[in-house]
N, C-alpha and C positions, 0 to 999 in steps of 0.2 A: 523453543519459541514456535508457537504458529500464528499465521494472521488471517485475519478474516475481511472482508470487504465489506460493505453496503450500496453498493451500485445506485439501488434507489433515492440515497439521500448525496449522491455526487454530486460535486459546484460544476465539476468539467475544469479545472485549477491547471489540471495535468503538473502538479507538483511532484508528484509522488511518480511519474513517468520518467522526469526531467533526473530527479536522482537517485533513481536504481530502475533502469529500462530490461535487469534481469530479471523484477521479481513483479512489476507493476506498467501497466500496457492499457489500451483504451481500445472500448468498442468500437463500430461504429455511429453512435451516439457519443462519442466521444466519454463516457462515463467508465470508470476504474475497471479493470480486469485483470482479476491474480492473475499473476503465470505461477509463482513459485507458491504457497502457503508456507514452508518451510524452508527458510531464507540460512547459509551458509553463518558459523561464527564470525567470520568476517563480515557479514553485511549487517548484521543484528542489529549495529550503533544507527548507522543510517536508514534500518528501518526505522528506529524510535522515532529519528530524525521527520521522515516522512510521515509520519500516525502525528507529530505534534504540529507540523505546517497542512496539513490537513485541514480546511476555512470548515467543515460540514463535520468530522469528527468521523469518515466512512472506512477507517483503517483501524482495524484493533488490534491490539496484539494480545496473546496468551499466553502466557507462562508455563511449559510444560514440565517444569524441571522437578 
């Protein structure tokens, strides 16, 4: 899995900060910023989590497998 962002079409939600603060983090424009692209087995579920409460749609995810 890897994900990708869109900074530019950010609401500013800070959803995705709120539940996983290891792999998603805010500028200061408050708008998304990776930390990780490549997020552990364990967190996989809850990135889905986070790419589908996303109000803008600025979290994708890819399937590397």
């Amino acid at each position: 899995m890897r994900i990708v962002t869109t900074p530019s079409t950010c609401a500013v939600s800070s959803l995705c900060v709120y539940r996983l603060p290891a792999i998603f983090d805010q500028d200061e424009e408050g708008l998304v910023l990776l930390l990780n692209p490549h997020p552990t087995p364990a967190q996989e579920e809850e990135v889905h989590r986070a790419a589908r409460a996303c109000p803008t749609n600025s979290i994708k995810i890819i399937d590397t497998d």
